[in-house]
N, CA, C and O atoms as CSV, one atom per row, in Angstrom:
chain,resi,resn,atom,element,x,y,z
A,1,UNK,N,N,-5.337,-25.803,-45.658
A,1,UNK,CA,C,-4.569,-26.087,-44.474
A,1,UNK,C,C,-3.952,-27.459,-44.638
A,1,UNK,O,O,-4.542,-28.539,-44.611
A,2,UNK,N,N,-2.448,-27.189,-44.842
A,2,UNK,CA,C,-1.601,-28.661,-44.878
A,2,UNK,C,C,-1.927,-29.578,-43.176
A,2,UNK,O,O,-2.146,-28.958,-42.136
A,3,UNK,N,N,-1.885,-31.055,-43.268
A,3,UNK,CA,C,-1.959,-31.205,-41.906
A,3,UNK,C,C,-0.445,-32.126,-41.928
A,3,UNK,O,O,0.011,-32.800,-42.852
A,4,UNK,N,N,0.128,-31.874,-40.547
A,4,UNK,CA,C,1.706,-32.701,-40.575
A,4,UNK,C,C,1.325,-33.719,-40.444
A,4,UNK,O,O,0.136,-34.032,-40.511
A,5,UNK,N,N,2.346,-34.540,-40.205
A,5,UNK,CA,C,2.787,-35.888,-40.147
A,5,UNK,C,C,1.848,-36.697,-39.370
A,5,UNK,O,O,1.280,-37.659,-39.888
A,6,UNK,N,N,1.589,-36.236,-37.726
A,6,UNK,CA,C,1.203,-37.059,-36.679
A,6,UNK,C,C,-0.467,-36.726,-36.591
A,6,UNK,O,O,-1.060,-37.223,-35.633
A,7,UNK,N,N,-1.311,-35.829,-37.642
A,7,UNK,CA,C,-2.130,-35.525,-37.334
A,7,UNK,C,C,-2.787,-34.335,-37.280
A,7,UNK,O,O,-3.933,-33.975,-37.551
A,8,UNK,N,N,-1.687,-33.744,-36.821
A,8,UNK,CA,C,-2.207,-31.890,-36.449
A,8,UNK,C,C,-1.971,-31.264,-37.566
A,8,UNK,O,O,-1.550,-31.786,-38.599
A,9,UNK,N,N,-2.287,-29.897,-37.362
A,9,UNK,CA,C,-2.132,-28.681,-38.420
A,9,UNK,C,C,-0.812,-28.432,-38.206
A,9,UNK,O,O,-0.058,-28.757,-37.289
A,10,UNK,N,N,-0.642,-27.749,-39.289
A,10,UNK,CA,C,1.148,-27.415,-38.962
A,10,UNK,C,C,1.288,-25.572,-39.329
A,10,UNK,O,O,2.155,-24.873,-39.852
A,11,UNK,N,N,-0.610,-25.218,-38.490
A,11,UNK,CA,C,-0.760,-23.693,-38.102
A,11,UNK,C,C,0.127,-24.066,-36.934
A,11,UNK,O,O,0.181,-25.131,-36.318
A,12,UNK,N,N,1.017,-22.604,-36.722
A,12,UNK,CA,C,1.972,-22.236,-35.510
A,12,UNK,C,C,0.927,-21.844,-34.052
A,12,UNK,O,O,-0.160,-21.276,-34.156
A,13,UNK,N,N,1.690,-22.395,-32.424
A,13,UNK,CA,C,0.709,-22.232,-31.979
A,13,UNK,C,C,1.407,-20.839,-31.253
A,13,UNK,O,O,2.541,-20.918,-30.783
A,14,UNK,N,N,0.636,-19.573,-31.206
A,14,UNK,CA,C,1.215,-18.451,-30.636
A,14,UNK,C,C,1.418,-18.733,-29.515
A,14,UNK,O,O,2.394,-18.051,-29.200
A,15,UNK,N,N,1.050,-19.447,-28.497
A,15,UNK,CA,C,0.695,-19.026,-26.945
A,15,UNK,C,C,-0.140,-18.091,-26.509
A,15,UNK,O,O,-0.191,-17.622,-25.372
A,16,UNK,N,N,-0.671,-17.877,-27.256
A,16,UNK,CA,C,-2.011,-16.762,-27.236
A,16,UNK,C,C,-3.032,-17.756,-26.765
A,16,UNK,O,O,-3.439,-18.710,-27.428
A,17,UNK,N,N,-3.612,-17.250,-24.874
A,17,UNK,CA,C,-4.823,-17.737,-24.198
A,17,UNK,C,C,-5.897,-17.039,-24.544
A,17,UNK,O,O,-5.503,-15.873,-24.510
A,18,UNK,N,N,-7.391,-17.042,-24.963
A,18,UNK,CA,C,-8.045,-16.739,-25.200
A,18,UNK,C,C,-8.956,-17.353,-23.915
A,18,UNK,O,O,-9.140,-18.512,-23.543
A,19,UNK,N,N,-9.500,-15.901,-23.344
A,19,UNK,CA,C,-10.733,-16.532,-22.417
A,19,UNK,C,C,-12.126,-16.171,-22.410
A,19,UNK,O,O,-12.512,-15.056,-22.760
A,20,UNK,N,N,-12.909,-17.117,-22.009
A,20,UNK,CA,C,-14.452,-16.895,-22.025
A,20,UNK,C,C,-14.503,-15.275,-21.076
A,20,UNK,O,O,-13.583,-14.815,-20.399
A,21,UNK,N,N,-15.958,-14.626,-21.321
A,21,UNK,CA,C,-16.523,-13.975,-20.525
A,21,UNK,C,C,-16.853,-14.026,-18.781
A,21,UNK,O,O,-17.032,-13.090,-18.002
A,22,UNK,N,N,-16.848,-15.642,-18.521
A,22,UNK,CA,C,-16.621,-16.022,-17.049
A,22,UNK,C,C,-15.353,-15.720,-16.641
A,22,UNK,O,O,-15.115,-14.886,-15.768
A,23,UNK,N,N,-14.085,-16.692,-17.537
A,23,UNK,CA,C,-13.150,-16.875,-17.544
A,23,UNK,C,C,-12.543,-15.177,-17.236
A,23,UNK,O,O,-12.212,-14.746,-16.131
A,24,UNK,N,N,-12.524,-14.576,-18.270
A,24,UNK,CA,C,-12.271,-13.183,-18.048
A,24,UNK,C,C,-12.853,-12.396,-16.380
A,24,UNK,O,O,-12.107,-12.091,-15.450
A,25,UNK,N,N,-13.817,-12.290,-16.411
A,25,UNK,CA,C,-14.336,-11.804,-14.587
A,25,UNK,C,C,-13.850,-12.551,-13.863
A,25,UNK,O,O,-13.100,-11.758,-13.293
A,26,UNK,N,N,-13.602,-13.768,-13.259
A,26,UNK,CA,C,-12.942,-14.661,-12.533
A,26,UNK,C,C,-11.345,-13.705,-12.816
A,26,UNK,O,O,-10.990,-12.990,-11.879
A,27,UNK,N,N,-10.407,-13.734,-14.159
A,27,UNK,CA,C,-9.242,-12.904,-13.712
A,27,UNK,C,C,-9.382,-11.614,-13.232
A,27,UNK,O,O,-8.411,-11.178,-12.613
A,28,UNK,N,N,-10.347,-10.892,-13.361
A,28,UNK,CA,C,-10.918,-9.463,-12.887
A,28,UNK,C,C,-10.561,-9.262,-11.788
A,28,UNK,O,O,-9.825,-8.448,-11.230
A,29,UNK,N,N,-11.609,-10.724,-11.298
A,29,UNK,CA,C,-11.940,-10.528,-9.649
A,29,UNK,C,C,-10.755,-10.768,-8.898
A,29,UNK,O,O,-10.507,-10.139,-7.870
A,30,UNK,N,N,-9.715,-12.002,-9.552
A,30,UNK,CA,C,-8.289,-11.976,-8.719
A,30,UNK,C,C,-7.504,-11.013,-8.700
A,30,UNK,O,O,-6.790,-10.809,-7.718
A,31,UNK,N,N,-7.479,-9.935,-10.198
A,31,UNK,CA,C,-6.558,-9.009,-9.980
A,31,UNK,C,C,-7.200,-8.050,-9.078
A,31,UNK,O,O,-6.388,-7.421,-8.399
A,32,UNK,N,N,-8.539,-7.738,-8.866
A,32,UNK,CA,C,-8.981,-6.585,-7.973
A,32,UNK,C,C,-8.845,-7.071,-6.378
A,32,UNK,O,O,-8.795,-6.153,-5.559
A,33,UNK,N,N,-8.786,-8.331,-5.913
A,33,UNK,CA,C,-8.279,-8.900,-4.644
A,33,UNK,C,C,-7.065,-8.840,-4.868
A,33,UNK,O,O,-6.702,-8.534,-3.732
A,34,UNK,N,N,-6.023,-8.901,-5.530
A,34,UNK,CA,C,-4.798,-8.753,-5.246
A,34,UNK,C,C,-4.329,-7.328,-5.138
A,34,UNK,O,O,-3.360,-6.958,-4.475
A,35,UNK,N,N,-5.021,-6.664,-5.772
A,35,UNK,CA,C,-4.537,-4.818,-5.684
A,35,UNK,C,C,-5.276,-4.452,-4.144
A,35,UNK,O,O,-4.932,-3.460,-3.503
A,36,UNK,N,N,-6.060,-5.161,-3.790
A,36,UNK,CA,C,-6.740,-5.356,-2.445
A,36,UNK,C,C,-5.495,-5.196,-1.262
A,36,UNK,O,O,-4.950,-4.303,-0.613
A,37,UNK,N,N,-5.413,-7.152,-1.492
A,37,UNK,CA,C,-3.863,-7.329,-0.607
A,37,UNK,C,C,-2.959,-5.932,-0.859
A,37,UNK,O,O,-3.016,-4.999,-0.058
A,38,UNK,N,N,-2.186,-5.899,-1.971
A,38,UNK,CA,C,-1.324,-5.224,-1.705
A,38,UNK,C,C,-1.341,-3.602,-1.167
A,38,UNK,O,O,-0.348,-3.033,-0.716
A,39,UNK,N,N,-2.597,-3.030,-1.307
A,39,UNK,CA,C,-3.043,-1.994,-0.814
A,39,UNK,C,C,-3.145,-2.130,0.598
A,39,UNK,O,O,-2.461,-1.287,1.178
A,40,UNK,N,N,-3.763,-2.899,1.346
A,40,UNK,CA,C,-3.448,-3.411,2.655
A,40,UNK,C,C,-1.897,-3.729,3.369
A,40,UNK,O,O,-1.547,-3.457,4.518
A,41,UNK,N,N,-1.495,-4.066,2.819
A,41,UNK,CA,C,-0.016,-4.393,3.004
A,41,UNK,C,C,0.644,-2.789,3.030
A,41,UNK,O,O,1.148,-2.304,4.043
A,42,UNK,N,N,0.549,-2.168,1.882
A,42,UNK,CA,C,0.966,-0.928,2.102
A,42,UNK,C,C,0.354,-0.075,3.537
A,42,UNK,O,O,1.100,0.640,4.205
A,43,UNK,N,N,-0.898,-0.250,3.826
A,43,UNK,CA,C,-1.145,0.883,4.678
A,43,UNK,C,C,-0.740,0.234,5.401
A,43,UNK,O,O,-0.269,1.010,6.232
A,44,UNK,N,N,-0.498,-1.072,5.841
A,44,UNK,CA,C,0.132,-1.898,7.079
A,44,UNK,C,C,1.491,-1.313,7.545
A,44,UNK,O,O,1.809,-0.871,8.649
A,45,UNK,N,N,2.304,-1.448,6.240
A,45,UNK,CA,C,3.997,-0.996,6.223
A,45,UNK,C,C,3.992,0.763,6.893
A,45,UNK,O,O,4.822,1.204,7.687
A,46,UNK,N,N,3.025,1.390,6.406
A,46,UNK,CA,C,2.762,3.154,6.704
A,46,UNK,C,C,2.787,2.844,8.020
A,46,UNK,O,O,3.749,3.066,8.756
A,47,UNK,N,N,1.200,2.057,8.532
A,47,UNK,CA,C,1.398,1.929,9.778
A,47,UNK,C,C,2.307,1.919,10.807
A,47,UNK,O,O,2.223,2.566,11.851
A,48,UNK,N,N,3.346,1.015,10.415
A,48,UNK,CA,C,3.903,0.473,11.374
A,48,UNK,C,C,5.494,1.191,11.037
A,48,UNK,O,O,6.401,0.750,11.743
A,49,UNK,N,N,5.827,2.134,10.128
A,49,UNK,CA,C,6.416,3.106,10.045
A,49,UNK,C,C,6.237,4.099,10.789
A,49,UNK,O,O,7.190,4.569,11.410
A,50,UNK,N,N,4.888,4.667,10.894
A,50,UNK,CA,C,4.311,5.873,11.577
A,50,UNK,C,C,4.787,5.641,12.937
A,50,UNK,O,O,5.645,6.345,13.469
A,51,UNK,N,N,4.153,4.531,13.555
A,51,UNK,CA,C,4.711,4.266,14.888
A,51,UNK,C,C,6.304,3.947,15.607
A,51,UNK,O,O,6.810,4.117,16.716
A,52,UNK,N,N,6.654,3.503,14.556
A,52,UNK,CA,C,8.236,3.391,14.655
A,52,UNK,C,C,8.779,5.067,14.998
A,52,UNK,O,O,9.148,5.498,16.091
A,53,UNK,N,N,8.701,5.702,13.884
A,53,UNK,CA,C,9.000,7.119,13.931
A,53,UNK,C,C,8.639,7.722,15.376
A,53,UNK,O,O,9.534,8.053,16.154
A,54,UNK,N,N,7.025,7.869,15.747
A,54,UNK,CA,C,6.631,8.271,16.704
A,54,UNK,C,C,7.570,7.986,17.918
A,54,UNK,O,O,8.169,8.816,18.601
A,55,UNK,N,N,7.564,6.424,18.053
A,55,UNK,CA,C,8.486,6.092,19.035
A,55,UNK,C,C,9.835,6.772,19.169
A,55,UNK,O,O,10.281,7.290,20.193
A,56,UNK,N,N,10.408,6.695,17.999
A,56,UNK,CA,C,12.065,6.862,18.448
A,56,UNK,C,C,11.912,8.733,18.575
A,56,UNK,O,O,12.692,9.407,19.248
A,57,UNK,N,N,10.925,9.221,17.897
A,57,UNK,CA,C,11.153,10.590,17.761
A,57,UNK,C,C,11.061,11.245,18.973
A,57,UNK,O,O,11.868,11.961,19.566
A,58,UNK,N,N,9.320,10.675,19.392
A,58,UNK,CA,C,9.060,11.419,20.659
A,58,UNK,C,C,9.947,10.650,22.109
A,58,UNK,O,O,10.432,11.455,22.905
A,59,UNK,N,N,10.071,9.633,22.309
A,59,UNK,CA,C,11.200,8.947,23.524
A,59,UNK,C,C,12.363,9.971,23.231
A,59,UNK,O,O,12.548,10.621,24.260
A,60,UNK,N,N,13.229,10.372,22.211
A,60,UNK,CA,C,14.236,11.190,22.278
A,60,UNK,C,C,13.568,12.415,22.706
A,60,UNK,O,O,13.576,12.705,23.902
A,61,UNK,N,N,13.076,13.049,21.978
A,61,UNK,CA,C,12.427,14.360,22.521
A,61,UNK,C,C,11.910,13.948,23.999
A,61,UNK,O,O,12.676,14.643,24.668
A,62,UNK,N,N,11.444,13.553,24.541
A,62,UNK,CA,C,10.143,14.031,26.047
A,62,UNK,C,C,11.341,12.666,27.061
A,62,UNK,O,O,11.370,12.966,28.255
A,63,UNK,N,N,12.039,11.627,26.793
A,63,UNK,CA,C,12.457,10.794,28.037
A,63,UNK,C,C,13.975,11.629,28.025
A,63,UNK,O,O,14.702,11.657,27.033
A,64,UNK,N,N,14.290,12.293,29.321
A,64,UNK,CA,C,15.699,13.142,29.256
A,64,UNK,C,C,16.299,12.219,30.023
A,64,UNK,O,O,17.510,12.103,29.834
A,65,UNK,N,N,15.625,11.274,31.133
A,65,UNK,CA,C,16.417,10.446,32.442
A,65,UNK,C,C,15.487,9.282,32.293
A,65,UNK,O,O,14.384,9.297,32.839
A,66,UNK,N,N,15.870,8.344,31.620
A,66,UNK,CA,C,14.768,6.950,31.475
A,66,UNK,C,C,14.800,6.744,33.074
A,66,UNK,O,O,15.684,7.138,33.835
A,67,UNK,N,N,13.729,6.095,33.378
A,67,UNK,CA,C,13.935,5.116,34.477
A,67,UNK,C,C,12.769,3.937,34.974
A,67,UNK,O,O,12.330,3.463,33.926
A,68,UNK,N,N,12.247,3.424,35.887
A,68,UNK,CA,C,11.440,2.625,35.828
A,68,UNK,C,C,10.298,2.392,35.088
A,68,UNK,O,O,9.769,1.420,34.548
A,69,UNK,N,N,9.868,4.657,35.348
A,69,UNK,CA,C,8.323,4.436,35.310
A,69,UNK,C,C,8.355,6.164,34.742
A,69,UNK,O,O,9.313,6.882,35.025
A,70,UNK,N,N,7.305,6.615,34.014
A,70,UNK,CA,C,7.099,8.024,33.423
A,70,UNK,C,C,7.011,8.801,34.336
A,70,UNK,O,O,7.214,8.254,35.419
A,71,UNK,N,N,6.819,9.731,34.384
A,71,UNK,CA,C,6.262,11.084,35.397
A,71,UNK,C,C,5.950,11.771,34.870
A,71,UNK,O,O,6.446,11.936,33.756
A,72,UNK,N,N,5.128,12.441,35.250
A,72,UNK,CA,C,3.330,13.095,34.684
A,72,UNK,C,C,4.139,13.903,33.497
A,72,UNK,O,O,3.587,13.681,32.419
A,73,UNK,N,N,5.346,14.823,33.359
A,73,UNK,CA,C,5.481,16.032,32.323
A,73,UNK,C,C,6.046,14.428,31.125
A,73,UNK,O,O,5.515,14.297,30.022
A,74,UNK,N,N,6.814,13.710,31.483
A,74,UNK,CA,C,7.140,12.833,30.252
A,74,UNK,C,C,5.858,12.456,29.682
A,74,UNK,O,O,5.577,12.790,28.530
A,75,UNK,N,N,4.792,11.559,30.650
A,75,UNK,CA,C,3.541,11.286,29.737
A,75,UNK,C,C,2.518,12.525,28.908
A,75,UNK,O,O,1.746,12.281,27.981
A,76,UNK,N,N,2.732,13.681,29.443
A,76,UNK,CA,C,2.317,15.001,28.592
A,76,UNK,C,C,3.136,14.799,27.459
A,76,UNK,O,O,2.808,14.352,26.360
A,77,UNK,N,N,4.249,15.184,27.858
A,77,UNK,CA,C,5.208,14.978,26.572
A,77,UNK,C,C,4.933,14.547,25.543
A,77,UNK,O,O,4.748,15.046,24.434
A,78,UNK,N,N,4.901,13.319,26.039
A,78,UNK,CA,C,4.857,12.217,25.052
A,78,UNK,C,C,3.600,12.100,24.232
A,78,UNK,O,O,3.443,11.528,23.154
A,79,UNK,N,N,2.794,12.721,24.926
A,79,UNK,CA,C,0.850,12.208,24.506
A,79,UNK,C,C,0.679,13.692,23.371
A,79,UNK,O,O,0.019,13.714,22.332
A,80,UNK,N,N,1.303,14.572,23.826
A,80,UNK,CA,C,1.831,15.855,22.657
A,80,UNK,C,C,2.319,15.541,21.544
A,80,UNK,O,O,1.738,15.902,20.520
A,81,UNK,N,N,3.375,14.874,21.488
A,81,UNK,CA,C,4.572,14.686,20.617
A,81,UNK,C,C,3.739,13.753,19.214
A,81,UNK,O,O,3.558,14.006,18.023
A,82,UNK,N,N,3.351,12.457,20.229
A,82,UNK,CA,C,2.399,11.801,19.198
A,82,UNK,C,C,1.297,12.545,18.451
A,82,UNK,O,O,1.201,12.532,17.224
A,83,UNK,N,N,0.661,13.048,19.085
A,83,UNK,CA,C,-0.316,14.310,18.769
A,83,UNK,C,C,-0.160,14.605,17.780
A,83,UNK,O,O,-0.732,14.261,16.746
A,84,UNK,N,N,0.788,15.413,17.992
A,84,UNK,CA,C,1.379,16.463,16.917
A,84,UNK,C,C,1.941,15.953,15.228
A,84,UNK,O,O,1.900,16.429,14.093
A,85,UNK,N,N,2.463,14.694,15.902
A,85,UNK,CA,C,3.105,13.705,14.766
A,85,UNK,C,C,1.935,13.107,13.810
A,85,UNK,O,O,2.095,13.010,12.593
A,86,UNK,N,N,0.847,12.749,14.419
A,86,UNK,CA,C,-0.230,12.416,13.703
A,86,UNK,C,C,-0.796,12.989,13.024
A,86,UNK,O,O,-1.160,12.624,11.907
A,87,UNK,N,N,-1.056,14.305,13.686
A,87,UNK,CA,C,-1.783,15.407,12.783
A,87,UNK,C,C,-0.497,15.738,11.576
A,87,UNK,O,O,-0.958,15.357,10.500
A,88,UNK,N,N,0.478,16.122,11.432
A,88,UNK,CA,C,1.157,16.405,10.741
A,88,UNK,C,C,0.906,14.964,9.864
A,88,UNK,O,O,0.455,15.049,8.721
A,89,UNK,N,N,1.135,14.007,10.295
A,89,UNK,CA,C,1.076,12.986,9.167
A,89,UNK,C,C,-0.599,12.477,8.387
A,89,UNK,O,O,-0.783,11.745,7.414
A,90,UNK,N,N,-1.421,13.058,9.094
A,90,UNK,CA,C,-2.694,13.376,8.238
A,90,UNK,C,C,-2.470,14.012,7.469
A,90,UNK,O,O,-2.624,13.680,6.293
A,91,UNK,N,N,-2.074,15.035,7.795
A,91,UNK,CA,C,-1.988,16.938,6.940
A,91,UNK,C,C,-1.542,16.047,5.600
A,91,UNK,O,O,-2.266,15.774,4.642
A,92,UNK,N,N,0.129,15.597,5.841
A,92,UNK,CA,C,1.098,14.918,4.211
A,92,UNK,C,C,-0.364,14.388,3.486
A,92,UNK,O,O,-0.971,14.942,2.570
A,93,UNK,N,N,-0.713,13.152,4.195
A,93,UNK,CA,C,-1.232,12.095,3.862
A,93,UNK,C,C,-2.202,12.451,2.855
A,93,UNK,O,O,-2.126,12.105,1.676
A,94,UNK,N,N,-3.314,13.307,3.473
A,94,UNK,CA,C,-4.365,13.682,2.532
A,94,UNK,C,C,-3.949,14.420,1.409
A,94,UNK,O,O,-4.430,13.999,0.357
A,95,UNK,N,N,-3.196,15.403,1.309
A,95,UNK,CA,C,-2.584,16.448,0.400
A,95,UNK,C,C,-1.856,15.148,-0.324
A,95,UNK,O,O,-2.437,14.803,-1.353
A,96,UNK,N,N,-0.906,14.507,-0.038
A,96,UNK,CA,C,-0.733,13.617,-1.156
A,96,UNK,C,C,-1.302,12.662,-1.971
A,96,UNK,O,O,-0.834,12.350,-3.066
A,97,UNK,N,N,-2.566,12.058,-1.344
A,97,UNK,CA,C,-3.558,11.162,-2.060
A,97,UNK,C,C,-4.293,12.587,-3.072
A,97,UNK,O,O,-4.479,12.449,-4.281
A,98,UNK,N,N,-4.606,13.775,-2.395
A,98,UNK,CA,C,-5.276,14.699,-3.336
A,98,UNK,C,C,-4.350,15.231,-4.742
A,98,UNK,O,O,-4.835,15.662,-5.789
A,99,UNK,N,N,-2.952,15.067,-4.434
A,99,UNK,CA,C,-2.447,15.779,-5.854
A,99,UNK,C,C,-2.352,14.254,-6.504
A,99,UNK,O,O,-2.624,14.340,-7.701
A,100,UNK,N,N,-2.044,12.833,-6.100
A,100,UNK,CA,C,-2.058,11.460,-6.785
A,100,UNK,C,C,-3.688,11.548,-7.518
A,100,UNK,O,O,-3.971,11.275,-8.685
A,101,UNK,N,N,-4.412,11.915,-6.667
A,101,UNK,CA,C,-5.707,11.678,-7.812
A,101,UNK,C,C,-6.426,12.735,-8.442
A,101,UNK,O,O,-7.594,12.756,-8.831
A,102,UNK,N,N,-5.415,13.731,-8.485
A,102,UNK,CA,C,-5.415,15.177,-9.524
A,102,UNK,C,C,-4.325,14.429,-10.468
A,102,UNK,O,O,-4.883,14.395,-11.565
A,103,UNK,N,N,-3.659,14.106,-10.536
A,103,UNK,CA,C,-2.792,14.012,-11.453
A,103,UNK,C,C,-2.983,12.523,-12.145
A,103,UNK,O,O,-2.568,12.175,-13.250
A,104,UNK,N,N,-3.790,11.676,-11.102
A,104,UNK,CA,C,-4.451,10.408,-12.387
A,104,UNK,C,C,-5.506,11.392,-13.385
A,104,UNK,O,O,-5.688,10.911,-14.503
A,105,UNK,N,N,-6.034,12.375,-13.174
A,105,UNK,CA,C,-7.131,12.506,-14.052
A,105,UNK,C,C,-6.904,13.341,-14.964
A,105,UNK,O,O,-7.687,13.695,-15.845
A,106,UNK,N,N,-5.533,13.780,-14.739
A,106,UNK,CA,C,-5.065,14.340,-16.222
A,106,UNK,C,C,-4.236,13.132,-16.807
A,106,UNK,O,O,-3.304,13.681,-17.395
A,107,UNK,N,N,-4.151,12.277,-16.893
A,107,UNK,CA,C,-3.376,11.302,-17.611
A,107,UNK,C,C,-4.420,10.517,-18.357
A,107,UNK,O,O,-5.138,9.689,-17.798
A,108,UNK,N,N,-4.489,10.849,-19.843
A,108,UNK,CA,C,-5.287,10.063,-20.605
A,108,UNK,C,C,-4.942,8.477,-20.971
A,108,UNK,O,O,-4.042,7.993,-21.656
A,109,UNK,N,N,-5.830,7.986,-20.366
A,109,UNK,CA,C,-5.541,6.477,-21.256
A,109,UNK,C,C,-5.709,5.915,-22.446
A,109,UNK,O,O,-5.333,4.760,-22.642
């Protein structure tokens, strides 16, 4: 091993980090809190999609004459409409997490 001018080796330095066994679990643990966050964030965004929808869907469907205050067939209406919207969006929901983790387990790594 030649050494340069000022001291050092004049081996190239890759940028290649090498980490301890701590070092390594410590990045573990941040990437599994960050797939955390962003998994949270997602069901947040669903959330607050779901309800958006609900709103504009069922107010068009069940309010025909807005006015101050509901009356008993609008709050049926309405307590239906959501109902119905939920269950249907269970029904997607599960059936799509079930074919996402049928179809991770045919994908070999």
């Amino acid at each position: 091993m030649a050494f340069s001018l000022f001291g050092g080796s004049d081996k190239k330095d890759t940028g290649a980090v090498t980490l301890s066994g701590e070092d390594s679990s410590n990045v573990n643990s941040i990437k599994e809190n960050l797939q955390a966050q962003i998994l949270q964030e997602i069901a947040l965004s669903n959330a607050t999609e779901l309800i958006s929808k609900i709103s504009n869907n069922c107010y068009e469907k069940c309010i025909v004459t807005p006015g101050s205050s509901l009356s008993a067939a609008d709050t049926a209406c309405l307590d239906q409409c959501s109902e119905k919207y939920i269950q249907a969006w269970n029904i997607i929901s599960r059936r799509y997490l079930a074919r996402v983790q049928s179809e991770s387990k045919n994908i070999i790594p």
